[in-house]
Structure formats: C-alpha cells, structure tokens
C-alpha positions in Angstrom: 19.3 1.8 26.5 15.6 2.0 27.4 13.3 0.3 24.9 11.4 3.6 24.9 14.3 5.6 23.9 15.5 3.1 21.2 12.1 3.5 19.6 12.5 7.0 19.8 16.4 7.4 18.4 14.9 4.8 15.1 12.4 6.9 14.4 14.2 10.2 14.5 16.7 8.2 12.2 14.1 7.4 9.8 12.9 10.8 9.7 16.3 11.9 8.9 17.2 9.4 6.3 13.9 10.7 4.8 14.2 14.2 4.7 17.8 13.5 3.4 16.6 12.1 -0.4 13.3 14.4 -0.1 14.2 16.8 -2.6 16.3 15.1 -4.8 14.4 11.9 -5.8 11.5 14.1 -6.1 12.9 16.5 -8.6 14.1 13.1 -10.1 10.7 11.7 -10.5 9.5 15.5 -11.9 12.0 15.1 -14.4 11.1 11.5 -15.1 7.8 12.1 -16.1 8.5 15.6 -17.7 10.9 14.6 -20.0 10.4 14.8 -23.9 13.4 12.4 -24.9 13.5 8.4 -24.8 16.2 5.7 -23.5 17.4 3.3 -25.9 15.9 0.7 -23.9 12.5 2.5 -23.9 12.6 3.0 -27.4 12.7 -0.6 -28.3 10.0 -1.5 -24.8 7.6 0.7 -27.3 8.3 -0.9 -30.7 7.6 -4.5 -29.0 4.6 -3.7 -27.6 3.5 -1.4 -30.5 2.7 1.8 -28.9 3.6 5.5 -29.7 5.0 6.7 -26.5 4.4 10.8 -28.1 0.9 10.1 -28.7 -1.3 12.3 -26.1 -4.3 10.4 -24.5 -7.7 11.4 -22.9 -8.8 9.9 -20.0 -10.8 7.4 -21.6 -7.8 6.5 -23.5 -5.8 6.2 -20.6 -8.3 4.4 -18.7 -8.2 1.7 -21.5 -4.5 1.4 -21.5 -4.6 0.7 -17.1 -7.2 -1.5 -17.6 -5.6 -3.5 -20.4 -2.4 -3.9 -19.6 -3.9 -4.9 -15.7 -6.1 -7.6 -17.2 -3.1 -9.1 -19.4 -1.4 -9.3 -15.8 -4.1 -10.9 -13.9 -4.6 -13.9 -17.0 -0.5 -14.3 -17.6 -0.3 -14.7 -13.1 -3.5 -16.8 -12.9 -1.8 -19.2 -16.0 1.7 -19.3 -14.5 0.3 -20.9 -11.4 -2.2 -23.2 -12.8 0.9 -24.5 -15.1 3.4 -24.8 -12.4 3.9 -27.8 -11.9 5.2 -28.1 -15.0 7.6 -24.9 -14.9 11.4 -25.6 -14.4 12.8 -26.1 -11.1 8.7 -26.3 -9.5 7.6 -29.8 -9.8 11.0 -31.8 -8.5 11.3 -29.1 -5.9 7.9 -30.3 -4.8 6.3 -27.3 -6.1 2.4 -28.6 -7.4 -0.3 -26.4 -10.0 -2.0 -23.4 -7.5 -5.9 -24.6 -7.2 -7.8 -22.3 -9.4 -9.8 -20.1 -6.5 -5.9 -19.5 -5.1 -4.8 -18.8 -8.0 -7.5 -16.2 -9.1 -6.9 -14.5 -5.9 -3.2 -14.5 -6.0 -3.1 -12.7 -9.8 -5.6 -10.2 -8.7 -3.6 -9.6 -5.6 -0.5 -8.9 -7.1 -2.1 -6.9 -10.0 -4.0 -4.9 -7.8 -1.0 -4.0 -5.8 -2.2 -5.9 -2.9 0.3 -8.8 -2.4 -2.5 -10.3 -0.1 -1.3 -13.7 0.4 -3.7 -16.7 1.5 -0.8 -19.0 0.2 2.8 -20.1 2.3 5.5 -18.3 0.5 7.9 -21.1 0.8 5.7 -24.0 0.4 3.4 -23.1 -2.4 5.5 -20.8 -4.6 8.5 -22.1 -6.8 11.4 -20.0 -8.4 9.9 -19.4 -11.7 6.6 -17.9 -10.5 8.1 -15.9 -8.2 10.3 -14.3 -10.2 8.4 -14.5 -14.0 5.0 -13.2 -11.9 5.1 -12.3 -8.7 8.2 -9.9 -9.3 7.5 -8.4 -12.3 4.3 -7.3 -10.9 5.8 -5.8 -8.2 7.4 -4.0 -10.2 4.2 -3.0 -13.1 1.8 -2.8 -10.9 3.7 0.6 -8.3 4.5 2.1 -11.9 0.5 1.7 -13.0 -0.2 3.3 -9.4 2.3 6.0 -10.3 1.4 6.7 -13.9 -2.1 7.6 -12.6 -1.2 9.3 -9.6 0.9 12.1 -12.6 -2.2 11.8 -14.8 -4.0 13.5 -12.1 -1.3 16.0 -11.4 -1.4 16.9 -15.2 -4.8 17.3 -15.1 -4.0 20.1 -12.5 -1.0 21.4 -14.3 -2.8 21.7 -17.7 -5.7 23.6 -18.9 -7.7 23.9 -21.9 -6.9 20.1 -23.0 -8.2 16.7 -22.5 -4.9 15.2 -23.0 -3.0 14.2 -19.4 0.5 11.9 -21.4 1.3 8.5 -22.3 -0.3 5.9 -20.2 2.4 3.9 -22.1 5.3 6.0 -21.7 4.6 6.5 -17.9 4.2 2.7 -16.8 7.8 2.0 -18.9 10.1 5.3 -17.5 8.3 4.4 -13.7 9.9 1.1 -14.1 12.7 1.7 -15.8 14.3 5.1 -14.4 12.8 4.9 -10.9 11.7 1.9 -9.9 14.7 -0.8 -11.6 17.4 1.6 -10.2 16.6 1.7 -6.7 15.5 -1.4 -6.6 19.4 -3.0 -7.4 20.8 -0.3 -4.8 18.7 -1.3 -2.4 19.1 -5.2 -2.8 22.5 -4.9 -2.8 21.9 -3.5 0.2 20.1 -6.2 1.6 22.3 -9.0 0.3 25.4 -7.2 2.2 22.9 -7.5 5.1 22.8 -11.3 4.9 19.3 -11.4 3.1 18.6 -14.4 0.7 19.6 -14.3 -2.9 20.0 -17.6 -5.2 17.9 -20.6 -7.1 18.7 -23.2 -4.8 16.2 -25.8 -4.3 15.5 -27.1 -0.3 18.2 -28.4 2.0 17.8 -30.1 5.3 19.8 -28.8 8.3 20.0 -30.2 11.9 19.0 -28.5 15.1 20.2 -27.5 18.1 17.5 -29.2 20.0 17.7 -32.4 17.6 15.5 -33.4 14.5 16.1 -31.3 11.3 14.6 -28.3 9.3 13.4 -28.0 5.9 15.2 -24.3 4.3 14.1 -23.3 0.8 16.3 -20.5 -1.1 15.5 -18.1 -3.7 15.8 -14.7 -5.0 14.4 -13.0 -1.8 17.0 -10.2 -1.7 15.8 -8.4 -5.0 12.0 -9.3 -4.8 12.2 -8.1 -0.8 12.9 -4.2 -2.1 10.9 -4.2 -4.8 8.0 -5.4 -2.8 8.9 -2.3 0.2 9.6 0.5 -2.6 7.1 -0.3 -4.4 4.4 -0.4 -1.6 3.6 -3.9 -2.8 4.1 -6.1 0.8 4.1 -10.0 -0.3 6.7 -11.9 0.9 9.1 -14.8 -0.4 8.6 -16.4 3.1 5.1 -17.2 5.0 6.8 -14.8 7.8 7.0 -12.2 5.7 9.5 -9.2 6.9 9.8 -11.5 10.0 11.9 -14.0 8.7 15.4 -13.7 8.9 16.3 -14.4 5.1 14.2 -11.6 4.6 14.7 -9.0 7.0 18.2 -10.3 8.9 18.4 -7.2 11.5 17.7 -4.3 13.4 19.6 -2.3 10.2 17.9 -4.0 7.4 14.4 -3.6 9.5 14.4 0.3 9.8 16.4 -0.1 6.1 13.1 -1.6 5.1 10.8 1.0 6.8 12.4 3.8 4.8 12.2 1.9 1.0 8.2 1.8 2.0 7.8 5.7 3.0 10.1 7.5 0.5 8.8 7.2 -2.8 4.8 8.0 -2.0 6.8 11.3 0.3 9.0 12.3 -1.9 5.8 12.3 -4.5 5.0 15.3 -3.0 7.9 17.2 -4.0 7.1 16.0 -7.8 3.5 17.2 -7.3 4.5 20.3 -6.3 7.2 20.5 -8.9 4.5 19.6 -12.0 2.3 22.3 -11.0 4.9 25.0 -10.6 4.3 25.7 -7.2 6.6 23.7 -4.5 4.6 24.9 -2.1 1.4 23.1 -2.5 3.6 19.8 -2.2 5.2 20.7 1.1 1.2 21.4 2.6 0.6 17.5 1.1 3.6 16.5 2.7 2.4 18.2 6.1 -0.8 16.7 5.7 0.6 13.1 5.6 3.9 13.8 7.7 1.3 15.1 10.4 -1.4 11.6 10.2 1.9 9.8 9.9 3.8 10.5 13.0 0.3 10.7 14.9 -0.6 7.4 14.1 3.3 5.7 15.3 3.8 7.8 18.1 -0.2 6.4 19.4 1.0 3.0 18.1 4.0 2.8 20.4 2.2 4.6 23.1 -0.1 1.6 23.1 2.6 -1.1 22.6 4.8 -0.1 25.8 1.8 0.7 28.1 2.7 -2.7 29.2 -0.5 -3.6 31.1 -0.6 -6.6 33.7 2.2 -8.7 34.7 3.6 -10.4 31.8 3.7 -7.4 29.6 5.4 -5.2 32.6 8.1 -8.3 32.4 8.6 -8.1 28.9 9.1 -4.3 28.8 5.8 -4.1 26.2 3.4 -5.8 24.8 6.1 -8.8 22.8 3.8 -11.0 22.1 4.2 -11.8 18.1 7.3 -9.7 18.0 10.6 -10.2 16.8 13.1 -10.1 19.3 16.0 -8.4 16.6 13.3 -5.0 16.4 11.1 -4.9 20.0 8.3 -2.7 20.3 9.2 0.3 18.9 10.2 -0.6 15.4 7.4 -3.3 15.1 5.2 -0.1 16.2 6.9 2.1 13.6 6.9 -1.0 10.9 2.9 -1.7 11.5 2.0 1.6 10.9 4.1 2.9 8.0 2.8 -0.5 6.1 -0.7 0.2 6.9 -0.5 3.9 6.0 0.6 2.8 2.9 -0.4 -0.1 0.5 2.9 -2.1 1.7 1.4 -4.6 3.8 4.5 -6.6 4.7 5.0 -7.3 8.4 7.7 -7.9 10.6 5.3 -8.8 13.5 1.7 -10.2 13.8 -0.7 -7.6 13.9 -3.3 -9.9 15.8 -0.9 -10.2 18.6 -1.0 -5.8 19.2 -3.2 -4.9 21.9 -6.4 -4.2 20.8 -6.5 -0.8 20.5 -2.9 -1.6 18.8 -4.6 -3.4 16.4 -7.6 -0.7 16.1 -4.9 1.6 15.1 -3.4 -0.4 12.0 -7.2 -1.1 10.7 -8.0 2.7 10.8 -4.6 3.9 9.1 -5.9 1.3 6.3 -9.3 2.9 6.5 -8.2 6.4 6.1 -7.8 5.4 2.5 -3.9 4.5 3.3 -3.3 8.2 1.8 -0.4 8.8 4.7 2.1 8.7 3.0 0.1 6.2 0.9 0.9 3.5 -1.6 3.1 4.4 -4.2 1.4 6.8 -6.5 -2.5 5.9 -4.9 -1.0 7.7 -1.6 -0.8 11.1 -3.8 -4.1 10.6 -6.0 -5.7 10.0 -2.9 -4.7 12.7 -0.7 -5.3 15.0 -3.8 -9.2 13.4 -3.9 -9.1 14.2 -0.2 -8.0 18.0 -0.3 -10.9 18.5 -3.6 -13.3 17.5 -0.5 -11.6 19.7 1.8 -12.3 22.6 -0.5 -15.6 21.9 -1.2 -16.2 22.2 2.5 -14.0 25.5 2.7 -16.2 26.7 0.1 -19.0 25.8 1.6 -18.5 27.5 5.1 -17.8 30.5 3.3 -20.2 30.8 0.4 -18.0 30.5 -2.2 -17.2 28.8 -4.8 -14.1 26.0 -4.0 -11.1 26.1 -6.3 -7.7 24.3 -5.9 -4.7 25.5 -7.8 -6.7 27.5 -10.3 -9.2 24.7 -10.9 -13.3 25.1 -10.3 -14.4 22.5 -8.2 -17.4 22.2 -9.6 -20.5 19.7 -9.7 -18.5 17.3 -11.8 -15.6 17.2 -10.1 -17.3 16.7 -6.4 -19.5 13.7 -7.6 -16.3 12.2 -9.0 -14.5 12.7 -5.5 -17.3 11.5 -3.6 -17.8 8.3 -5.7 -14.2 7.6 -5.2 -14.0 8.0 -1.3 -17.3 5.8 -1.6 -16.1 2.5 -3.5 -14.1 1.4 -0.6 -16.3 1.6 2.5 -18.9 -0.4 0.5 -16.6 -2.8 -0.2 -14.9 -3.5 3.4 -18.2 -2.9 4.9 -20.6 -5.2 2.5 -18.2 -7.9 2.3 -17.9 -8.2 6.2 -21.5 -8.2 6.7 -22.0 -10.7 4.2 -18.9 -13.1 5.8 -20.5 -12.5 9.3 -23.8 -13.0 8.4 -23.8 -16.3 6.1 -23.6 -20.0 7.9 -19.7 -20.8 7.1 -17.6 -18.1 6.4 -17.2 -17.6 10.2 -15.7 -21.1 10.4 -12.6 -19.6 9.1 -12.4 -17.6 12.1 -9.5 -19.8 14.2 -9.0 -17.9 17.7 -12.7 -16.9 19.1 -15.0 -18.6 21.4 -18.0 -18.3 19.1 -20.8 -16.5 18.8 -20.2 -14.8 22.2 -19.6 -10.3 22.2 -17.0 -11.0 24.8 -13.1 -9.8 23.8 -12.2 -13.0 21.7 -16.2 -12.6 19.7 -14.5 -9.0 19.0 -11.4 -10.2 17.8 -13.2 -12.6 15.6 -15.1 -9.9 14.2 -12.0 -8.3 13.4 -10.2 -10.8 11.8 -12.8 -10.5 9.1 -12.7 -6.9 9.0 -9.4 -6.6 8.9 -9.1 -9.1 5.9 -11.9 -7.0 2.9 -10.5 -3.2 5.1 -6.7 -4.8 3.5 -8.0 -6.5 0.5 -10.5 -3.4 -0.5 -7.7 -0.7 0.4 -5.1 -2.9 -1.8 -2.7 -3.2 1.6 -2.7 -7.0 1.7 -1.0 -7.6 5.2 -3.4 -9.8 7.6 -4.6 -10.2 11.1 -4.0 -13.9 11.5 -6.2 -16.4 13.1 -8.3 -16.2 9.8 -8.1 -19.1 7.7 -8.4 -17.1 4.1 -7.7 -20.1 2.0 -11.1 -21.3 1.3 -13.2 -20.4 -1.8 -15.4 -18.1 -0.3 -12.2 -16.0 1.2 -10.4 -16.2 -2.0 -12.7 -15.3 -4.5 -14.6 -12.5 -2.6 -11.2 -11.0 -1.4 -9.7 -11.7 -5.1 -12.8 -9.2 -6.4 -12.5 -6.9 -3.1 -8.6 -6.1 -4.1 -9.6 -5.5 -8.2 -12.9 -3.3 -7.3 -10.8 -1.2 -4.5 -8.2 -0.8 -7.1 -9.7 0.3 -10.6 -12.7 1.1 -10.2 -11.1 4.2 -7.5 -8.6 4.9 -11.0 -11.8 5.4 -13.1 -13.3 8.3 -10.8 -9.2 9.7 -10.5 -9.0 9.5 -14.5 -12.2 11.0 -15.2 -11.7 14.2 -12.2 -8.3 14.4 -13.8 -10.2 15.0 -17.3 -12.1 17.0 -16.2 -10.1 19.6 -14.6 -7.3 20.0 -17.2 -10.5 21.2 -19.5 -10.8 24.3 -17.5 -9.7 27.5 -18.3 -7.4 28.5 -15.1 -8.9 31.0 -12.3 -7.6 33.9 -11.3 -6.3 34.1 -7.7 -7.5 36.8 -5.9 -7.9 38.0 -2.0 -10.9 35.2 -1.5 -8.8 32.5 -2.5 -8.6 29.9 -0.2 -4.3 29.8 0.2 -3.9 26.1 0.1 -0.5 25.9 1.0 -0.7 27.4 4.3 -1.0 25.5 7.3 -4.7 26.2 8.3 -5.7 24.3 4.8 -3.7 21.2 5.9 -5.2 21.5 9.9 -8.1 21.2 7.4 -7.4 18.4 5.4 -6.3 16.3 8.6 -9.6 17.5 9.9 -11.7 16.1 7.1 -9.7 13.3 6.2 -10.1 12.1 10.4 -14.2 13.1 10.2 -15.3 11.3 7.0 -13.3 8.1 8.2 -14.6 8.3 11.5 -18.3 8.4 10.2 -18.0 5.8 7.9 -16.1 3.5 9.9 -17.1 4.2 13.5 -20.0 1.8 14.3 -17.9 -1.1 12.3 -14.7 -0.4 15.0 -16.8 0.0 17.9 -17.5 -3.6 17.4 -14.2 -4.9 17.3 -11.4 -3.8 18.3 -12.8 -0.8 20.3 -14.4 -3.5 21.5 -11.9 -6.0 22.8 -9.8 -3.0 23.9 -12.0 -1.5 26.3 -13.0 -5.2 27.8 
C-alpha cells in the first residue's frame, strides 16, 4: 500500500469513528449538564468542599469559583514538586525537589491546561507527582474548560437572568460522568495495546548493540487518555506520544487521534442541544469540520511533496518521524493537537518542512477553536461567530443578533478583548525574547544572527514556544532550550494570562447576553445555521488571524520555506 493512500484510508477511519459517537456523547454531555438530580458520589464531593451545588451563580460569582479553585491547583502542583524529594517512592528512585522557576511553570502549565513541559518526563517526575498532580489536573483543569464553555451556552439559552449554573456542580459532573468514564474505557484500551501501567521503580536492560538502558515504569496507560481526551498533551515520557510505552502502534496512534477530537466535536451537538436548536450545532461543527480537514489534508500535502533526494528515498519528508505511523498520521496527529489545546506529539514538529511547520503554528494561532480544546474549542468558536455577526450586520445595516441575542456594544467589546489577549501575548513575549541579550542563547539549532533558513527557524522556535504557551497547547518545536528562568517564568505567566484572563471576557459576554429579553426572528434575520453563515465564519476566523499574525510568519517559517 502506498504511503499516500494509507494516510488517506486513517483518516477516513477517524472520520468514521467520529461521526459514529457524534450524537450520542453529545446528547450525553446535554444531559450531563442539564440534569436537576445528584450522584451519591457528587453529593458527598459537595459536602467536603462546602458548596451548594443548587445555588444559581452570576458571572462574577462564577468567575470567582474558576479562579479559586485554579489558584488552589497551581499552589498544591508548585508544593508537590518543591517537596518531592521527600514524597514516597521519589527520592530512592532518584527523583530530587523541582527548582522553584520549573516548578512555577510546571503548576501553571498543567492548571492552565497547557501541559507545556520544559522538564524530562522520565527523569524529573516521580510516581507520586505524576499521579497526586499532574493527573488530577488533567483531569480538573478539561472540566474547568468545559464548565465555562456551558456557562456561555446558558447565557444563550437563557434570558431575563444573570444566573448561567453551578460553577461547582459543573467542574464535579465534567469529571465525574464524562471525563472519569471514558477515561477507564479508553486506558483499558491502551493497556490491551501494550501501553505502560504500574509503580515500578527503574530497571536496567541490555542491548542489542551492547551496553545497557535505563527504563522507568509508571502509570502511563491511565494518565496517557486523560491527557488526549481531555485536550491536556503532557506526557509520562520526554518523547511524548512517540514513545512506545506511550503510544505502542499504528492502532493505539489513530486510537489516540480520536480521544483528542471527539469531546470538543461532539460539544457541538450539546451546544445545539442547550439552545433547542440542533441545527446551530451542526453549522459549528461545519465551521471546525471544514478548518479541520483543510488544515491535514495541506499538512500531508506538504509532508509527501518529498522534495530533493533523500526525501524522494524516504517516500516523505521522515525526518523526526516515527517509523510505526509515517507521514500521514504524523500529518493527521500534528494538526489535530495543534487545532486543539492537546499538544502531545508523536513526531517533532521542528523536523516538518517549513511550511509543515508554518501550518501547526497557524492552527495554534487561529485560537485552536478547530475543533478546539475541550470546552475553550466551543467558547471560542462561539466568540468567533459573535464577530462574524457583527460583520454580517454591518454589511447590511443592521443590527447583528445570534440565536435571539442583541449583539450589542457590550457584547462586541467583550469579544474583541478576548480575540485580543492572545496576540499580545505571543506577539510581546517574542519580541521581548528576540530582542533582549540572552534569551536567544536558548536557541540550539541556528547559525546566529543571520535571516538565512536556519535565522528563520530560530525565530520560530521562539514563536512557536509563547504562540503554544499563550494558546494553552503546550507541544514544542525543539531546538529551544525552555528550561532557563527567563523561559520558565515568562512562558509559566503566558499559559495563566492566555487561559483566564480569555474566561473573564467569555463569563462576562455570557452575562450579559442571558440578561436580554429574546428577539424575534423575522425575514432579516441573518439564518445562522445555513451554510453561507459558516463560509462566513471560516472567512473571518482565516482574515482576523491572518492580519494579526501575518508579518510575525513571514519571518519564520514562511520564511525558511520559501528559501
């Protein structure tokens, strides 16, 4: 079989496995969060952490409750690492305390959803804080994404009230009815696989080529699907989805493709279910189905171009790719993570082709709202189609709404505030990396100061490092030594600005529309759940990334692809 076709036959199986669980886990997830009744379990989550899971909440309120429970996460993560040399099973596996710049940056990563990693898995990492810290906020932090992403919806659904829920009573049913259960289906899938799952400590095996190897073990099977279905992307192992205890086959590869896409997809079917009409979920879906399979089919087009000799002998461009996937599902793998928040890898991005490369930065820079991380994917897109009907409004002379909704002055300086944050993070933090003395010693594979390809793929090292941290993706280009105080502590305030301050702008729009009193439809209502209204929403989502972005690209990777 042709490497071409194979690409082609995993994809159309991905699709299929998608569009298989579409409609059910979304009517699951609608029900989920619809519900008026409480698990036992819940019920006694609630009582020890004192909260009335009935009690309505305002934005504000709401707000509070992300922001609390967030910085709770980031102090417990940043303690558990400075104290881990003294944590069971850590020091005498030769596990020492995380510096304190690491650590910082490692709590707001996983917090923030990010699972940027400037740290080796393996070697820096023992079993209780990966599974106490790392783990659980793999878990907390997709529900925190999730609960705001429904706030949002319910400030569509609702009208003539404040109140969006139960910050409280979101975060606990995302983990416990969603999240939990498909995360033990799926690592039992995994395990079957021949993934990693146990507390050993390190064993020493020979080689076939003589000397010996150092292995570690852990529980990689169960933290490896939370960290895909949850849209999280750190990994047990420095290889991330590359290494074999992680990611053991072609199966378990694709496998792990689909735990990253379905939740912020099927999301879409739960939207569209909240607000009564299915319909307005499907034109989402089209809208990030469309950028989705645009951006992979480009990706492999660029991958198995195979320019000059080596690559023609290879059959594609192989370089820092697995030989178990090949091009096309390294192609399909890079973008599905960097359309979302996943940021796990099963290849190094760095070694793409340039213009490879230029594709998985701008999929981050869209806003990662195709599909999306799970629950910022849909409050995202949602922001995005409030712009679009502004400018619908605007060509027409009259005034936007979306299901029902004004969009009025309020609501459009919230929107552009929150497609604002993030640009000014990736943007200012690069400049100021490029432009000071020694952050560009970090910079490992270029030949200097020079605006040849290799100054170019410097340049985007650095980019590519605040675009992930800012956008919460977390995977990396390599060749960037991040593990320095100035990395770790401006990319550690990157990932928590371009994580809550975006959820303030969402909370507060989401106020503000379930205050209105509903519109009327009538024959000048813009029908957003027809296809031209997602041709439009592609349209502006491509335009306002391109504009922001544009003159930052052109210097890298457009750069070292056209040279």
């Amino acid at each position: 079989m042709s490497p071409v076709l194979s690409g082609v036959l995993q994809l159309t199986a991905l699709i299929a496995a998608l569009a298989l669980v579409y409609r059910p886990l979304g009517d699951h997830m609608a029900a989920v969060y619809s519900s008026g009744k409480h698990l036992r379990v819940e019920k006694w989550t609630y009582r020890l952490i004192g909260a009335d899971p009935d009690a309505e909440m305002r934005w504000p309120a709401y707000l509070r409750g992300v922001l609390a429970f967030s910085f709770v996460g980031v102090l417990f993560l940043y303690l558990l690492q400075r104290a881990q040399g003294v944590l069971p099973k850590s020091l005498s596996l030769g596990f020492h305390a995380i510096s304190p710049d690491q650590a910082f940056n490692t709590a707001a990563s996983f917090v923030a959803n990010t699972n940027w990693q400037s740290y080796s898995g393996e070697q820096a990492m023992g079993h209780a804080v990966q599974t106490l810290g790392l783990a659980v906020q793999n878990f907390v932090s997709a529900a925190v994404g999730m609960a705001v992403a429904i706030a949002l919806v319910r400030g569509f659904a609702r009208s003539r009230t404040g109140e969006l829920g139960n910050f409280w009573t979101d975060l606990v049913r995302g983990t416990v009815r969603i999240l939990l259960p498909l995360s033990v289906v799926g690592a039992l899938v995994l395990v079957a696989c021949g993934a990693l799952q146990n507390f050993s400590g390190i064993h020493e095996i020979g080689q076939l080529t003589g000397g010996t190897q150092q292995v570690g073990g852990g529980a990689v099977a169960s933290q490896e699907v939370i960290k895909e279905l949850g849209t999280n992307g750190g990994g047990y192992f420095n290889a991330n989805s590359a290494h074999p205890f992680e990611n053991p086959d072609a199966f378990t590869n694709l496998f792990e493709i689909f735990l990253i896409l379905v939740i912020p997809f099927a999301l879409t079917r739960t939207f569209g279910k909240l607000v009564g009409n299915v319909r307005q979920g499907y034109a989402i879906l089209a809208t990030m189905g469309l950028i989705w399979l645009g951006f992979t089919a480009l990706m492999m087009w660029t991958e198995y171009a195979h320019h000059g000799a080596a690559l023609q002998a290879a059959g594609g461009a192989m370089e820092g790719k697995e030989q178990r996937f090949g091009v096309g599902a390294s192609a399909i793998f890079a973008t599905s993570t960097t359309l979302t928040s996943t940021g796990a890898v099963d290849s190094f991005h760095s070694s793409f082709t340039g213009l490879g490369g230029g594709i998985t930065l701008l999929g981050m820079m869209l806003g990662e709202i195709a599909p999306g991380g799970v629950g910022s994917g849909l409050y995202g897109m949602l922001v995005m189609a409030v712009i679009a009907v502004f400018i619908a409004g605007l060509m027409v002379g009259r005034t936007p709404e979306y299901l029902g909704k004004k969009i009025g002055t309020r609501e459009i300086k919230l929107a552009a505030c929150y497609i604002l944050i993030t640009p000014t993070l990736v943007l200012g933090f690069t400049a100021l990396s490029m432009a000071l003395s020694s952050p560009p010693e970090s910079i490992l594979n270029t030949a200097g100061n020079s605006v040849d390809g290799s100054g170019a793929h410097g340049f985007s090292e650095v980019l590519y490092a605040f675009t992930s941290g800012a956008n919460n993706n977390g995977s990396a280009f390599a060749g960037l030594n991040a593990n320095t105080p100035w990395y770790n502590t401006t990319i550690g305030l990157a990932m928590l600005l371009g994580r809550f301050l975006p959820m303030v702008f969402v909370l507060a729009l989401a106020g503000s529309l379930a205050e209105q009193q509903p519109v009327p439809e009538t024959a000048g209502t813009l029908r957003t759940e027809k296809p031209l209204f997602a041709g439009l929403l592609v349209g502006a989502i491509i335009v306002i990334t391109g504009l922001t972005y544009f003159p930052a690209l052109a210097l890298g990777p457009m750069a070292e692809g056209l040279s």
